[in-house]
C-alpha positions as CSV (number, residue, x, y, z in Angstrom):
1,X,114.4,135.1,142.9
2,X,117.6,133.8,142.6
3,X,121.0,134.8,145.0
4,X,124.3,135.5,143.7
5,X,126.5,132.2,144.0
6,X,128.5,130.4,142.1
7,X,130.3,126.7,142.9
8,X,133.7,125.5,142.4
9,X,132.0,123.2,139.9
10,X,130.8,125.8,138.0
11,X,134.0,127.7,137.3
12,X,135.4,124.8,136.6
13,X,133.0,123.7,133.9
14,X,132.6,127.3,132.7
15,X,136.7,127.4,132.7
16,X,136.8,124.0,130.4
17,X,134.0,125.3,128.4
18,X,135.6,128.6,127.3
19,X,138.6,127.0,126.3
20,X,136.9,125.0,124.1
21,X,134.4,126.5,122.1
22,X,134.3,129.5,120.3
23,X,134.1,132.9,121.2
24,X,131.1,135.0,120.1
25,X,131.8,137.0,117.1
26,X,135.3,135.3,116.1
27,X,135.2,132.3,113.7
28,X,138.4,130.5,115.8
29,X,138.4,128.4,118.7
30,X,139.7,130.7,121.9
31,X,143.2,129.9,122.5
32,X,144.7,130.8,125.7
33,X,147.1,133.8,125.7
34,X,145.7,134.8,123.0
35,X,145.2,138.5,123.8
36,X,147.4,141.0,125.8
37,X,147.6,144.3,127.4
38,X,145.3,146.3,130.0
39,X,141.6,146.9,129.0
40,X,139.9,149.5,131.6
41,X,136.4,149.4,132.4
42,X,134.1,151.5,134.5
43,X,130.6,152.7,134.9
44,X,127.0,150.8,135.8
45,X,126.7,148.9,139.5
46,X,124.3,146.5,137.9
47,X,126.8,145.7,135.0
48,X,129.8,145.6,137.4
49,X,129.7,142.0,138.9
50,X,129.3,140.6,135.7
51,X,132.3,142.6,134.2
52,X,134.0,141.5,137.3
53,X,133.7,138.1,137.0
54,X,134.0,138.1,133.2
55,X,137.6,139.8,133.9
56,X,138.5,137.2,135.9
57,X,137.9,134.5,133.7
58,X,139.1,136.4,130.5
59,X,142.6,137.1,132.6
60,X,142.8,133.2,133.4
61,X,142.6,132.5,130.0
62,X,144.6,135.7,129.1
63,X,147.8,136.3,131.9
64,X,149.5,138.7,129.8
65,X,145.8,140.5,129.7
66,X,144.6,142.6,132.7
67,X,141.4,143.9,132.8
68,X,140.6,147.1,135.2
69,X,137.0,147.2,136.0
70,X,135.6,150.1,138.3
71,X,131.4,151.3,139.1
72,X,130.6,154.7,139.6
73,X,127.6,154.5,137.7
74,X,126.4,154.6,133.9
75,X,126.6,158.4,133.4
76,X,130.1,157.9,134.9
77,X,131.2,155.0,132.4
78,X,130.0,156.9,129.3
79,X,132.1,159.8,130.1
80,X,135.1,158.2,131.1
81,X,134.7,156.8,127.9
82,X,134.4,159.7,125.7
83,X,137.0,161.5,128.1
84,X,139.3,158.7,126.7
85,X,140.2,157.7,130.3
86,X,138.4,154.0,130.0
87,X,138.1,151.4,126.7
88,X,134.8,150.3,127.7
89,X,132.1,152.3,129.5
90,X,129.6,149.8,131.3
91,X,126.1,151.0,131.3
92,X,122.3,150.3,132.1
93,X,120.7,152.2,130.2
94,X,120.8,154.2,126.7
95,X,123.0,156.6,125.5
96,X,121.4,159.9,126.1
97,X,121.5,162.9,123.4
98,X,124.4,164.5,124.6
99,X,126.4,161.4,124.7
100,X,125.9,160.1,121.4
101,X,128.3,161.8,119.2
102,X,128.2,159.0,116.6
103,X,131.6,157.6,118.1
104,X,130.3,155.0,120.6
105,X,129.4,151.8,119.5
106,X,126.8,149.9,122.0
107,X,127.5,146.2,122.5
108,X,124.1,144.6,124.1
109,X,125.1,141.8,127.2
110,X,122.3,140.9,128.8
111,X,118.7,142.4,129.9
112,X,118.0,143.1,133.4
113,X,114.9,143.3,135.4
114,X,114.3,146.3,138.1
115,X,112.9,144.8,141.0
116,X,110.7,146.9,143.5
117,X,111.9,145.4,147.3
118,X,110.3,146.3,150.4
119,X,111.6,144.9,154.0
120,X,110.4,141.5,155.1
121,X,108.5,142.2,157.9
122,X,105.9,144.3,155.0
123,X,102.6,142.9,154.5
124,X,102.3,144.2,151.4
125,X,102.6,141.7,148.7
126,X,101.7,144.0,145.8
127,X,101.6,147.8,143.9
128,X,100.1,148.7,140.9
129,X,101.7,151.3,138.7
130,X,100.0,154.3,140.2
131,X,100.5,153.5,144.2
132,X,104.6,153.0,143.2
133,X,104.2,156.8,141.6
134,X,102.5,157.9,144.3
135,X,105.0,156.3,146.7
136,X,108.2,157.5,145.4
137,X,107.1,160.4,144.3
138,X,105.6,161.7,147.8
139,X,101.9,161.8,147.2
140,X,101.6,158.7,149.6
141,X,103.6,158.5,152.6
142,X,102.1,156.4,154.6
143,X,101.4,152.4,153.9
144,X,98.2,152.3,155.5
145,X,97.2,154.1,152.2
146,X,98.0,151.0,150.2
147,X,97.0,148.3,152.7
148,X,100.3,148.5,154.7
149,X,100.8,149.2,158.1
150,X,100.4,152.6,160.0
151,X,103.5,153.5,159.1
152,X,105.4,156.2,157.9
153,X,107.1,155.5,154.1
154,X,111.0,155.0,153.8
155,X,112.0,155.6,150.0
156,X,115.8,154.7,148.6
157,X,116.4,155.0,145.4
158,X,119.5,155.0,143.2
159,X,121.8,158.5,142.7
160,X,121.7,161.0,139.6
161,X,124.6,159.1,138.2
162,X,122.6,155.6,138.1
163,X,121.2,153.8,134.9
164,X,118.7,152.1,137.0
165,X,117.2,155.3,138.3
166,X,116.7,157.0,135.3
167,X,115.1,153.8,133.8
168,X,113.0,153.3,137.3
169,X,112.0,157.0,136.7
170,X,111.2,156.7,133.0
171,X,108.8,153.6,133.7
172,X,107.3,153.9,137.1
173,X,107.1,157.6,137.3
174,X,106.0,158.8,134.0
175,X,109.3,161.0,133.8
176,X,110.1,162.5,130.2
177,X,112.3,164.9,128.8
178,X,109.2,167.5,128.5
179,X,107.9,166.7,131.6
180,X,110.4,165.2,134.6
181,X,109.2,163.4,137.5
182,X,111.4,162.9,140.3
183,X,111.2,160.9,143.8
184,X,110.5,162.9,146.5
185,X,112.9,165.3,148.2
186,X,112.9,163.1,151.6
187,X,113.8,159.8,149.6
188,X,117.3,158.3,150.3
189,X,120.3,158.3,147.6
190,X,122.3,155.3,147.1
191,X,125.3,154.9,144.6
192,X,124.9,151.3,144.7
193,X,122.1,148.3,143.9
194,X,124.3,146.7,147.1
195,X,123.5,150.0,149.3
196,X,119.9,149.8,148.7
197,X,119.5,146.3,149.4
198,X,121.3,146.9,152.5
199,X,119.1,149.7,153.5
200,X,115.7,148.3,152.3
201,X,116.5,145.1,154.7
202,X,117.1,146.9,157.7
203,X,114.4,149.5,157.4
204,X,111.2,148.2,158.0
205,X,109.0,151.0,156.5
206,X,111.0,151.0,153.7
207,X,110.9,150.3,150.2
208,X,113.6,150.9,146.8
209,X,114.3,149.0,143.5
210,X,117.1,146.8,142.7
211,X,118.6,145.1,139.8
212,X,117.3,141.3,139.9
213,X,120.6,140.2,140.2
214,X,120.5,142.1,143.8
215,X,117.2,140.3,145.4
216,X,118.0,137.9,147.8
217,X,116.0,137.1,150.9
218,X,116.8,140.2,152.9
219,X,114.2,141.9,151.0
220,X,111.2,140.7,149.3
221,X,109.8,141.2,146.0
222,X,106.6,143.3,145.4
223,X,104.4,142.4,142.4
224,X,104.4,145.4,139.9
225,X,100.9,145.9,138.2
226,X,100.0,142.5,139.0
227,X,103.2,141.1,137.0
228,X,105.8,139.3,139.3
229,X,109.3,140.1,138.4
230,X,110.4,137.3,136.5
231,X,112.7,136.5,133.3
232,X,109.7,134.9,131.5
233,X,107.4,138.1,131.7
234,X,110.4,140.5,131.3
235,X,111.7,138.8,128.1
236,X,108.3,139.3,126.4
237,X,107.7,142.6,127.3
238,X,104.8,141.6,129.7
239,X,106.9,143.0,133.0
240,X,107.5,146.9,131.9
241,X,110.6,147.6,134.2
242,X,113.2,145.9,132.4
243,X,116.1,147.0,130.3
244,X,119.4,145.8,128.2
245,X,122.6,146.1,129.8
246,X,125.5,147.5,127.4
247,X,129.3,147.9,127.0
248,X,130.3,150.7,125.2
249,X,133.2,151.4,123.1
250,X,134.8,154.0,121.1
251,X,134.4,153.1,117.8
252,X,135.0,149.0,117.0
253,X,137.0,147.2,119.8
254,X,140.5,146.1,118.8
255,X,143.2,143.3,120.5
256,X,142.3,142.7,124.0
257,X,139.2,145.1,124.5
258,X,137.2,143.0,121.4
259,X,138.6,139.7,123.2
260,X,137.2,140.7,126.4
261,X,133.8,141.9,124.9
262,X,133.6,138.6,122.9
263,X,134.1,136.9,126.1
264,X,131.1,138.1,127.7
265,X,129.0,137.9,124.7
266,X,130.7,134.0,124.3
267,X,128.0,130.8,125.2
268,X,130.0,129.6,127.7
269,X,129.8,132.8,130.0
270,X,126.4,133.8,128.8
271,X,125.0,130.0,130.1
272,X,127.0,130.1,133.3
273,X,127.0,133.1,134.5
274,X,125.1,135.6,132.4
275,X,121.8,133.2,133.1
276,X,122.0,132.8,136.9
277,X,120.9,136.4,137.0
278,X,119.9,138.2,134.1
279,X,118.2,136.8,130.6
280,X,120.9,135.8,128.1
281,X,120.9,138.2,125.6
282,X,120.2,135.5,122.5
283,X,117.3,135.1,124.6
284,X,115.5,138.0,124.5
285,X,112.5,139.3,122.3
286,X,111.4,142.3,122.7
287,X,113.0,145.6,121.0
């Protein structure tokens, strides 16, 4: 697993390089100053560093551009969004019934791997399908039920508002419309991929699910069916827990909102930075 970082070399290159080439969707070279005016942008924790830093850049290249970007969650993106409050609503998963009202229009930025993480200090290496529903769902509350240690079972997971749980739910617990599955009552609600990771590597009997981007070495990586979580298996489907990442728009994006999506969706910022962490989006192969 990779860690977030990013050199002074590498902004640099990836500054030069966005000057230069051409921005995904337009048919000019990207000329600085080109665009103007405030583009505000809220919603998924996994999308937000990369909205971040792609504001930062697309501001360097843009002064008289300022771009607002904000978390909260996907559920919360979307409906700032339709609400009008926000131009672009980040999110990690789909647009559910409710919210597509044939308005939004879904721009595809990269797809993400959900990682299951337990503390360090676990011996266990690996989970099938069935021991992680039975783990987050309550049936198993101890470890030594799947080879662990004689200890009780700490469970974090995301809030209602995260993209990443209700992916996690929809592939590790079964959970459908018909028939929900939630993670047990006791379980521990974060609002952040950040928050987990922080809780996971300071609880030893506990365990959670992060975005890919998140795993760094105060947590460690469980195997998942006997698949490691890795962008060569998640590309081609092989790794189940995976998912595209989206910005969202009312409608086709205009002036500075369609130069900011372009910018994320440009080579440049798709090989430097998208690809540290997630799987370019160009890259990808399954539906």
């Amino acid at each position: 697993m990779r860690t977030r970082h990013k050199s002074a070399a590498a902004v640099a290159v990836f500054t030069t390089l966005a000057v230069l080439v051409t921005l995904a969707g337009c048919g000019a070279p990207a000329r600085k100053g080109r665009y103007s005016g405030t583009v505000k942008v809220s919603g998924s924790t996994t999308v937000l560093p990369l909205s971040q830093e792609a504001a930062t850049e697309f501001m360097a290249l843009n002064p008289r551009a300022n771009v607002e970007v904000q978390g909260g969650g996907s559920s919360v993106g979307v409906a700032q969004l339709m609400q009008k409050v926000v131009d672009v609503g980040n999110s990690s998963r789909e647009l559910k019934g409710d919210e597509n009202n044939g308005t939004l229009v879904d721009h595809r930025i990269a797809f993400d791997i959900i990682v299951i993480v337990v503390n360090p200090s676990n011996p266990v290496d690996e989970l099938s399908h069935e021991q992680v529903k039975a783990i987050f769902t309550g049936k198993v509350d101890n470890w030594k039920k799947v080879g662990g240690p004689d200890k009780e079972v700490v469970c974090v997971v995301r809030d209602q508002a995260s993209g990443t749980r209700e992916v996690f739910d929809e592939k590790a617990l079964d959970s459908t419309k018909e028939h929900p599955m939630e993670s047990t009552p006791s379980a521990i609600e974060c609002a952040s991929n950040g928050v987990v990771r922080e809780i996971v590597g300071t609880t030893r009997n506990a365990i959670g699910y992060i975005s890919f981007g998140y795993v760094n070495n105060k947590v460690k990586a469980v195997t998942y069916g006997g698949v490691e979580a890795s962008v060569a298996d998640a590309s081609t489907g092989r790794y189940p827990m995976a998912r595209y990442l989206h910005m969202f728009t009312r409608g086709e994006p205009e002036g500075a909102v369609k130069g900011y999506i372009d910018f994320v969706l440009s080579d440049p910022f798709q090989t430097e930075i998208v690809s540290q962490e997630y799987i370019k989006i160009k890259d990808v192969t399954v539906k």
